[in-house]
Short mmCIF file of the C-alpha atoms (twelve columns), coordinates in Angstrom:
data_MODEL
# 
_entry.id   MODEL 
# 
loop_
_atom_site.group_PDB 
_atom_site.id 
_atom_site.type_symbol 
_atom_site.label_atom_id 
_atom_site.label_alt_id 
_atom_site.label_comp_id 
_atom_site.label_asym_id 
_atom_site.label_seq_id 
_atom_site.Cartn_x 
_atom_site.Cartn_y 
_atom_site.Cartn_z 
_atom_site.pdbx_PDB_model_num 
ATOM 1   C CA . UNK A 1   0.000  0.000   0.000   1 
ATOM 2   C CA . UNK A 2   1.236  3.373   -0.996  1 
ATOM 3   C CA . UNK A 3   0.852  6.378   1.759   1 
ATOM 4   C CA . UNK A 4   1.116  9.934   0.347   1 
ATOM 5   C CA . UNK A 5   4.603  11.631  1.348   1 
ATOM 6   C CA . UNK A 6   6.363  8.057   2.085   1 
ATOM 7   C CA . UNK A 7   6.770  6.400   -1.977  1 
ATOM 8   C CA . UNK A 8   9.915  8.816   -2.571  1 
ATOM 9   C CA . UNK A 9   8.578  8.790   -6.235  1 
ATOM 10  C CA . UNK A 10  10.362 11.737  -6.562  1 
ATOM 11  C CA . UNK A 11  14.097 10.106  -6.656  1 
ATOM 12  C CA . UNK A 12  14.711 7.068   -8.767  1 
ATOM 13  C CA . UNK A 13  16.801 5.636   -6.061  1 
ATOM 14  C CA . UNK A 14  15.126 4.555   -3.184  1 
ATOM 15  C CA . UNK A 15  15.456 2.861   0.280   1 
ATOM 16  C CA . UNK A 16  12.957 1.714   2.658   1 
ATOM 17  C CA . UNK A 17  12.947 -1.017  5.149   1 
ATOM 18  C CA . UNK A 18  11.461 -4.832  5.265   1 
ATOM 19  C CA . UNK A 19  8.581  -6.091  4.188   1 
ATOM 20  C CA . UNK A 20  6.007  -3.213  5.035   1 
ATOM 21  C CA . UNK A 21  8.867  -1.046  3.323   1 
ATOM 22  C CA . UNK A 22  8.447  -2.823  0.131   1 
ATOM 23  C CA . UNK A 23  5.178  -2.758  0.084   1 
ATOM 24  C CA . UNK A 24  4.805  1.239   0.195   1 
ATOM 25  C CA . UNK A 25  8.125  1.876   -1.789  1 
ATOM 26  C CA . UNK A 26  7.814  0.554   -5.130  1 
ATOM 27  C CA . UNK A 27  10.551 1.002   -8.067  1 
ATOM 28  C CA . UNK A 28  11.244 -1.315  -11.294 1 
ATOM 29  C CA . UNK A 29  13.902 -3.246  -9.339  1 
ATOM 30  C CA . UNK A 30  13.857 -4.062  -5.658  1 
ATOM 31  C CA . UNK A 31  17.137 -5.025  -4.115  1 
ATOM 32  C CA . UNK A 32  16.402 -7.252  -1.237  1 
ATOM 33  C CA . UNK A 33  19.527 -6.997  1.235   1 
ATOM 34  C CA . UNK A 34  19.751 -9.232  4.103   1 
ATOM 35  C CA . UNK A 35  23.021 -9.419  5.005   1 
ATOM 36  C CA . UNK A 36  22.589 -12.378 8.089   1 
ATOM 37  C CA . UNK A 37  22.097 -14.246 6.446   1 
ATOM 38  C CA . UNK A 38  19.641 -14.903 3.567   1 
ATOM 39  C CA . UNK A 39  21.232 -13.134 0.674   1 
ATOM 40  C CA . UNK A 40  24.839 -13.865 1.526   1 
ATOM 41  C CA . UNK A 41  23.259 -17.453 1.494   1 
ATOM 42  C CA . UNK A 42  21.902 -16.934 -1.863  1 
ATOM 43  C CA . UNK A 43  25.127 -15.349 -3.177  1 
ATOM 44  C CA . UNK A 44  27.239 -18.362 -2.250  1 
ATOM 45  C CA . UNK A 45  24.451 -21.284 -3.459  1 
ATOM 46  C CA . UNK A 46  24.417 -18.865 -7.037  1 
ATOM 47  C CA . UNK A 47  27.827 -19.208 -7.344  1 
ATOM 48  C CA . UNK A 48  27.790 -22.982 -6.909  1 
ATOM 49  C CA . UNK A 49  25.246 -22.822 -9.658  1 
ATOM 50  C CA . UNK A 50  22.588 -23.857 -7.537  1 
ATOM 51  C CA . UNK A 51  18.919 -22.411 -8.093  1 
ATOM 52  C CA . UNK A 52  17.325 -20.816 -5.063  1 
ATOM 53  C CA . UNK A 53  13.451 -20.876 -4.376  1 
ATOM 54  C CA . UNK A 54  13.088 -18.274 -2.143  1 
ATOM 55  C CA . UNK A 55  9.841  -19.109 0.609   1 
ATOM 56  C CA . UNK A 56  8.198  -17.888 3.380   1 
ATOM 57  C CA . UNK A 57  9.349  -18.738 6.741   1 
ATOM 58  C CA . UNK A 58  7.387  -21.306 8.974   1 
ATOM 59  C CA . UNK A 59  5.240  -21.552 6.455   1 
ATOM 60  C CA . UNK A 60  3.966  -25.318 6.175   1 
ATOM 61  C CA . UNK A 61  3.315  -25.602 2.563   1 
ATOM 62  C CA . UNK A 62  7.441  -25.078 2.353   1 
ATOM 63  C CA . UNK A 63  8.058  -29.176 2.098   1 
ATOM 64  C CA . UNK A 64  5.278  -29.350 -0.537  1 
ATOM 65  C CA . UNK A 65  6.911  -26.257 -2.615  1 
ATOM 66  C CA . UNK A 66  10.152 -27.944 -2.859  1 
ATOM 67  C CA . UNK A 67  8.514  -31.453 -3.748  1 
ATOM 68  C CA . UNK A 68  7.451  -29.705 -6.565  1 
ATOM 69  C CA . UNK A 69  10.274 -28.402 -7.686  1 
ATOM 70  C CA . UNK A 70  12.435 -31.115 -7.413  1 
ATOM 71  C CA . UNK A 71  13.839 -28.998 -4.935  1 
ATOM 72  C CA . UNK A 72  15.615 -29.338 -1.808  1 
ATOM 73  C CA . UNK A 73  14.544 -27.730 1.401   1 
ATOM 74  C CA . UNK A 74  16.444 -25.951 3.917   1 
ATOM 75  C CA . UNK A 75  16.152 -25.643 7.383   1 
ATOM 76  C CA . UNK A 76  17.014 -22.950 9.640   1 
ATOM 77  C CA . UNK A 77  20.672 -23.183 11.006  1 
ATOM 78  C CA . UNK A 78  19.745 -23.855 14.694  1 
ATOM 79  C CA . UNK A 79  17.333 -26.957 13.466  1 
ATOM 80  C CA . UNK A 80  20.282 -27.505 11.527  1 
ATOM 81  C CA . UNK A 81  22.741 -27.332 14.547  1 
ATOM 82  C CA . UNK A 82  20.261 -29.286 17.143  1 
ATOM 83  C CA . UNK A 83  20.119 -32.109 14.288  1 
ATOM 84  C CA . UNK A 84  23.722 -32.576 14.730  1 
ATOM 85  C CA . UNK A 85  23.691 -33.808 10.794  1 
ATOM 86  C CA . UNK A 86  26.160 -31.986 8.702   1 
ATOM 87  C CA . UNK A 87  24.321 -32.753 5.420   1 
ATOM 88  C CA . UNK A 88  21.040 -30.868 6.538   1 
ATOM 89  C CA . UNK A 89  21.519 -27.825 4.218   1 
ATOM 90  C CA . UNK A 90  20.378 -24.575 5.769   1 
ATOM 91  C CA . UNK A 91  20.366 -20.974 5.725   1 
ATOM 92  C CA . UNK A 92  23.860 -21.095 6.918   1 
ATOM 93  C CA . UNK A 93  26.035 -19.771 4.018   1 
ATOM 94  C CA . UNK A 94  28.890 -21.730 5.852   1 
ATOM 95  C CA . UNK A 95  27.130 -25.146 4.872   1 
ATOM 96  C CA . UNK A 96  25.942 -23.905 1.083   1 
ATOM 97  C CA . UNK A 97  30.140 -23.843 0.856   1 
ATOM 98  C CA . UNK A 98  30.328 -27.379 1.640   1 
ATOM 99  C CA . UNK A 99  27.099 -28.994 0.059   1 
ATOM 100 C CA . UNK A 100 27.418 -30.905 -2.814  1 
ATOM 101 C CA . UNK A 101 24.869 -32.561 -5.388  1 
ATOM 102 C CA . UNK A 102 22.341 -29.771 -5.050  1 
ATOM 103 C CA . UNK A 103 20.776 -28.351 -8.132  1 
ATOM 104 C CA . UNK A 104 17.418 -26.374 -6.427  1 
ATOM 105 C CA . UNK A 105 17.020 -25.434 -3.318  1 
ATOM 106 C CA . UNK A 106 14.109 -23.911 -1.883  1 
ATOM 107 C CA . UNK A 107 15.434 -21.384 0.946   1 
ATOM 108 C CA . UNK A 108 12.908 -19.634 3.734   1 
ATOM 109 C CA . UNK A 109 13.713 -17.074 5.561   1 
ATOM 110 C CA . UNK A 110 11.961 -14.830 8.317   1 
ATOM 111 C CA . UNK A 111 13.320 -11.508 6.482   1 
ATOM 112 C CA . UNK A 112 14.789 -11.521 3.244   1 
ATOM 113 C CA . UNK A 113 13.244 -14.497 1.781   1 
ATOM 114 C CA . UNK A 114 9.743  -13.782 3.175   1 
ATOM 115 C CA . UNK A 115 10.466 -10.371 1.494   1 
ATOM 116 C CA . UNK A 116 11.358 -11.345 -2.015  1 
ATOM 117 C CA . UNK A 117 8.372  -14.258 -2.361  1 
ATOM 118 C CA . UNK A 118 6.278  -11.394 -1.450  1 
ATOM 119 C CA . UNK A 119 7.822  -8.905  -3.787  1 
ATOM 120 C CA . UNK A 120 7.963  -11.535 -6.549  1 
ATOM 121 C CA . UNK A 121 4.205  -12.154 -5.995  1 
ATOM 122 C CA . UNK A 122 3.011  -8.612  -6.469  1 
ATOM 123 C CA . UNK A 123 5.166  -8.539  -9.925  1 
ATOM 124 C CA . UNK A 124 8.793  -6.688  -8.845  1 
ATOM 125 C CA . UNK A 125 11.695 -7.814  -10.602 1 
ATOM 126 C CA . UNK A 126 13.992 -8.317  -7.781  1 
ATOM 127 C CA . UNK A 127 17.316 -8.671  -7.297  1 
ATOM 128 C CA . UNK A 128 19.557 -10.490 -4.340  1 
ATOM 129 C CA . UNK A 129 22.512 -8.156  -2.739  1 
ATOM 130 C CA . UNK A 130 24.744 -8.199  -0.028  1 
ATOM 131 C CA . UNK A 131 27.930 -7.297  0.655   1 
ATOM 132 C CA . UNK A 132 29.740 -9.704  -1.051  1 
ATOM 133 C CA . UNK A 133 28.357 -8.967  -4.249  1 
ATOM 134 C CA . UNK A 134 27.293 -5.585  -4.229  1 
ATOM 135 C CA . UNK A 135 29.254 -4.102  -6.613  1 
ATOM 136 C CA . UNK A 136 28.418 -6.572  -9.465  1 
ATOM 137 C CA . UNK A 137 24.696 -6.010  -8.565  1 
ATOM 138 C CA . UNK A 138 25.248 -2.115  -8.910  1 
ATOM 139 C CA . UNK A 139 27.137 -2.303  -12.129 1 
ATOM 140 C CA . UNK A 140 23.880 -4.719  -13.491 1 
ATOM 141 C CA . UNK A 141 21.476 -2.259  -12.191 1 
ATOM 142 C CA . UNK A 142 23.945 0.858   -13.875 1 
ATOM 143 C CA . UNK A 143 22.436 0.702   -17.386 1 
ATOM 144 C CA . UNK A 144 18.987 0.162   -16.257 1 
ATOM 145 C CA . UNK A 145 19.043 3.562   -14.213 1 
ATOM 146 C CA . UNK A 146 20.740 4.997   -17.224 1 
ATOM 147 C CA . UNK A 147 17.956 3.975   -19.331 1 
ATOM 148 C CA . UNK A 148 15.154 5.788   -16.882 1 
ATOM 149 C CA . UNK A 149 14.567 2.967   -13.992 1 
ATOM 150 C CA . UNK A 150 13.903 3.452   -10.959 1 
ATOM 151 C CA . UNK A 151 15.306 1.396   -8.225  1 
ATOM 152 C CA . UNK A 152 14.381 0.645   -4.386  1 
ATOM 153 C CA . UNK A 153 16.643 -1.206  -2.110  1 
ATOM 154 C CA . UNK A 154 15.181 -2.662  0.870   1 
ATOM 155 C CA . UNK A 155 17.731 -4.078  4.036   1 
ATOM 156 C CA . UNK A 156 15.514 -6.764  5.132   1 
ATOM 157 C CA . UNK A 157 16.047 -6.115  9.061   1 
ATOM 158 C CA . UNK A 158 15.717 -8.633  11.946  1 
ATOM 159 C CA . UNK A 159 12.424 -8.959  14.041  1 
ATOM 160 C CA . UNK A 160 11.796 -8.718  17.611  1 
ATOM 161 C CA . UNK A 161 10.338 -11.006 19.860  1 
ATOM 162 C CA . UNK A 162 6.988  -9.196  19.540  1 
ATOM 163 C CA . UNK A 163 7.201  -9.946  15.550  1 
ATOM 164 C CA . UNK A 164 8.056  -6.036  15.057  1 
ATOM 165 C CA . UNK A 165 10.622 -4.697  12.734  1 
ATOM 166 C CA . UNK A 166 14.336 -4.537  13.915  1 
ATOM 167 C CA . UNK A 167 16.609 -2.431  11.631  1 
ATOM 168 C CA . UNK A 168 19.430 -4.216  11.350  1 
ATOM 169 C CA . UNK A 169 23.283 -2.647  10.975  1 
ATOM 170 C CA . UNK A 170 24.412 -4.867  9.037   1 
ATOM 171 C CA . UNK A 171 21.386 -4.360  6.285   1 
ATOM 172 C CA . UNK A 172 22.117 -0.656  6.178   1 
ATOM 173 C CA . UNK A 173 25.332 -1.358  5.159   1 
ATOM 174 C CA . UNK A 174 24.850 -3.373  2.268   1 
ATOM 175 C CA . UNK A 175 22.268 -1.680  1.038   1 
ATOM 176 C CA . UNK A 176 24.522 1.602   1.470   1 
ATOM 177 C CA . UNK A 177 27.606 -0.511  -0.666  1 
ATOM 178 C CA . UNK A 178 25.437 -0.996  -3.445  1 
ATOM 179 C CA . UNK A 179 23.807 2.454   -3.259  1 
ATOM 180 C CA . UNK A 180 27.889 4.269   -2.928  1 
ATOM 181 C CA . UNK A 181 29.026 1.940   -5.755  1 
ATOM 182 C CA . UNK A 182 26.078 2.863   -8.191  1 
ATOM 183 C CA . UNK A 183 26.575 6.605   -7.026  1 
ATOM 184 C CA . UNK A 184 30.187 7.433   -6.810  1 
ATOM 185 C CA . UNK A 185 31.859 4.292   -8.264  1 
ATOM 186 C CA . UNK A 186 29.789 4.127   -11.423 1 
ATOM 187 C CA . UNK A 187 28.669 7.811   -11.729 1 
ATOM 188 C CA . UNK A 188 25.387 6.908   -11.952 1 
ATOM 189 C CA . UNK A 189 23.037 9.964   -12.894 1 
ATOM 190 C CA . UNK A 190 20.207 9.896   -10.289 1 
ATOM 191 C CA . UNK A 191 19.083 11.614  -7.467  1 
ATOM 192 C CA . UNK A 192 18.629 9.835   -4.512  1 
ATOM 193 C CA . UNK A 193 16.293 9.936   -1.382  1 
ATOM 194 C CA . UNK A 194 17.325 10.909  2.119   1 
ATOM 195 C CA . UNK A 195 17.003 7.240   2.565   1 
ATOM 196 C CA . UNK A 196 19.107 6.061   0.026   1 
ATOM 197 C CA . UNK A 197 22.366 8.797   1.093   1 
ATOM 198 C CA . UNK A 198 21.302 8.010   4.958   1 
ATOM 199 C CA . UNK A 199 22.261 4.184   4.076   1 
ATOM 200 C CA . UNK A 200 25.251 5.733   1.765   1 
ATOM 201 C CA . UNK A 201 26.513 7.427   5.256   1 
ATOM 202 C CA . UNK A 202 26.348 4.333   7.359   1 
ATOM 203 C CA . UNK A 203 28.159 2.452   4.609   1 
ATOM 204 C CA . UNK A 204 31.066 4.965   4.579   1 
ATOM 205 C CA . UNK A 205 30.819 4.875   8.177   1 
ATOM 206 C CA . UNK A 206 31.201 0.928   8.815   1 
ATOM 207 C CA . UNK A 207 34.529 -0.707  9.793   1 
ATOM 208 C CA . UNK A 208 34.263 -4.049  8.575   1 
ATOM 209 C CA . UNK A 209 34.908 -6.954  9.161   1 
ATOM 210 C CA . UNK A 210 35.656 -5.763  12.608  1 
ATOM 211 C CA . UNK A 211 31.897 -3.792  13.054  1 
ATOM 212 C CA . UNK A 212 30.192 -7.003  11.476  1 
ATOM 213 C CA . UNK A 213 31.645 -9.143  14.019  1 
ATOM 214 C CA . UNK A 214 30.334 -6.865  16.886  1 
ATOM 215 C CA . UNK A 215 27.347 -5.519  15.596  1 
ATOM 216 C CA . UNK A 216 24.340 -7.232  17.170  1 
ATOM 217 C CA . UNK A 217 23.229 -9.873  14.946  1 
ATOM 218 C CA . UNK A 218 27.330 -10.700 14.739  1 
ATOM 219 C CA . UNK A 219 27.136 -11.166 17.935  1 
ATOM 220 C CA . UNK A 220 24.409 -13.280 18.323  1 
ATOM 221 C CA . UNK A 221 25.844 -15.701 14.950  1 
ATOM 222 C CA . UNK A 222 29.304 -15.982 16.784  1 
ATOM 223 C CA . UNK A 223 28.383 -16.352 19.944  1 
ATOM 224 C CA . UNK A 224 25.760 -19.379 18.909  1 
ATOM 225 C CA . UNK A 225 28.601 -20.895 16.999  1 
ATOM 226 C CA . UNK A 226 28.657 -19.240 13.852  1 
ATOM 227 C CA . UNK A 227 31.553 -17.438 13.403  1 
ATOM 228 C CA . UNK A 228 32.117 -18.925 10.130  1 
ATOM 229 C CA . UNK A 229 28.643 -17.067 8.778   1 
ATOM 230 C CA . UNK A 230 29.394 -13.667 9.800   1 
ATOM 231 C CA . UNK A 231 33.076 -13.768 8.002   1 
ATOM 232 C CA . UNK A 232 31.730 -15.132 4.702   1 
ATOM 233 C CA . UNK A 233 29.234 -12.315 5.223   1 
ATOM 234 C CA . UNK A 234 31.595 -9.740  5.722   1 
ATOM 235 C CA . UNK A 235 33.648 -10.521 2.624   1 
ATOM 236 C CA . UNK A 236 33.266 -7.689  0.239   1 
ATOM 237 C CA . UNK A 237 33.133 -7.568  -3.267  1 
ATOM 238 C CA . UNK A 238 34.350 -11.014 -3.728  1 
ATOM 239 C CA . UNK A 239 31.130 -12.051 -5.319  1 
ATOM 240 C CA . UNK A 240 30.703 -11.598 -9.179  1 
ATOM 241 C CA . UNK A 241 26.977 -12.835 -9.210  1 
ATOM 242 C CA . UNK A 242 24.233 -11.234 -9.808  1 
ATOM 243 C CA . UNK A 243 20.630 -13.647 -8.258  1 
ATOM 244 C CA . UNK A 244 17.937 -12.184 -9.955  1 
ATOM 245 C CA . UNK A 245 14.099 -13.938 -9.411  1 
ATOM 246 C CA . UNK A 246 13.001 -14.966 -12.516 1 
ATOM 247 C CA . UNK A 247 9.665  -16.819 -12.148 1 
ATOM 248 C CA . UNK A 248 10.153 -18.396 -8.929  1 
ATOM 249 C CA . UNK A 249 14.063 -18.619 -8.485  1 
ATOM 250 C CA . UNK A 250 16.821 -16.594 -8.073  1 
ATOM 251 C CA . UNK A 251 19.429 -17.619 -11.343 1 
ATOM 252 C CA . UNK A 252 22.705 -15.810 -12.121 1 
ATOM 253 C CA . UNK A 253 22.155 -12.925 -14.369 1 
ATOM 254 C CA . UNK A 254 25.037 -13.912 -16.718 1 
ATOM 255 C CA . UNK A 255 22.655 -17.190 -17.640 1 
ATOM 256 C CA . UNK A 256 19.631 -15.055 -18.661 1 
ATOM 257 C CA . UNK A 257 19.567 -14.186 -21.386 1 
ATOM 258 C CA . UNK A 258 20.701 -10.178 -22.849 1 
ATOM 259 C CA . UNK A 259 17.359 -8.671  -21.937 1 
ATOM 260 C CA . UNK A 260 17.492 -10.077 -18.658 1 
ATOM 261 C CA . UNK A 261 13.264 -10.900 -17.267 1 
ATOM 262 C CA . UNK A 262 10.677 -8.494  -18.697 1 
ATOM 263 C CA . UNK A 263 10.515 -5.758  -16.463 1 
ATOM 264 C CA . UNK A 264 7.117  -4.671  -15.488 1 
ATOM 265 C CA . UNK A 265 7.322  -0.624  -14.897 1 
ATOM 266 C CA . UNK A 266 6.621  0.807   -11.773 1 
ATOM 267 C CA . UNK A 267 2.586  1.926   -12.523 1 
ATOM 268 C CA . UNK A 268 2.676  0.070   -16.149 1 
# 
């Protein structure tokens, strides 16, 4: 749902945050960033050449999705951990570095994946970004922004134990790499929202890996035993893939083919 005053239609690059965010801040691309973990996850399984089915979280129909994709399902990494089974695939980008003989996977999340089934279902082209990849995912979007698109990028954010948004650090950050490298490292030619240079800031601002590490939701991977998570996360710019959801799966953009998915404008 739109609200009058909060769409920033007025700038054709955009930020607002999680799922409500995305919702009332449309643009031809949405950049889903959720930097612990989901799209980190995603940028390692694309590399591996594995197709990624994002889902809702808790959601019981999840088993039935990936049945009928021929797709394997994911658990969360704690049900992961508590299994004490190394080959239970999760949202762990740690463990999409080991798996092998997976060709689909179908990957819930409570934030980033939630967000980009529901973005996906309302018709956004939407792309996958964190900080590992997030300057091959601004030099993609580059000539589409040239060419008149607009663009919204939305850090996912963590919940609280009352179900209500948390904005995450970590989130702003990516979203602010992508943002500073479409801005100042590509001299892209578009004005952006208070959001968008607010996230820029933040970026410019962050000491990583060090501020990853001790940020809150760092804190909360390492200390559960996760170290491993929050350093692949806080790799940056090693990543030269681009996920993009065609249909219902994230594929590489450099297997699409030249036109990329039909994009569906903003209010077309």
């Amino acid at each position: 749902m739109t609200i009058p005053g909060h769409d920033q239609s007025s700038y054709r690059l955009r930020l607002e945050w999680g799922p409500t965010g995305a919702d009332a801040v449309r643009a031809d691309y949405a950049v889903v960033v959720d930097v612990l973990s989901f799209t980190t996850t995603l940028s390692v399984a694309v590399e591996r050449g594995i197709e990624v089915f994002p889902f809702r979280w808790r959601d019981a129909r999840a088993a039935e999705h990936a049945m009928r994709h021929a797709a394997t399902l994911a658990v969360g990494r704690f049900e992961a951990l508590s299994r004490g089974d190394a080959r239970h695939v999760s949202l762990s980008p740690a463990s999409l570095a080991e798996v092998e003989g997976v060709e689909r996977l179908v990957l819930p999340s409570p934030n980033g994946s939630s967000i980009a089934f529901a973005l996906a279902d309302a018709g956004s082209s939407v792309v996958g970004a964190c900080l590992r990849n997030a300057a091959a995912v601004a030099r993609w979007l580059a000539p589409r922004v040239a060419d008149g698109a607009s663009v919204v990028v939305v850090p996912a954010g963590e919940r609280w134990y009352d179900d209500t948004l948390r904005p995450a650090a970590e989130d702003l950050w990516g979203a602010g790499a992508v943002l500073d490298a479409l801005l100042h490292g590509l001299g892209v030619d578009a004005a952006a929202s208070p959001e968008a240079r607010l996230a820029i800031a933040a970026w410019r601002a962050a000491d990583l890996p060090g501020d990853l590490l001790d940020c809150a939701g760092g804190r909360e991977l390492s200390g559960a035993g996760f170290v491993a998570d929050v350093e692949i996360a806080g790799q940056h710019d090693v990543s030269e893939v681009v996920p993009v959801l065609v249909g219902e799966s994230f594929r590489d953009a450099a297997t699409l083919p030249p036109d990329g998915p039909r994009l569906r404008r903003v209010g077309a």
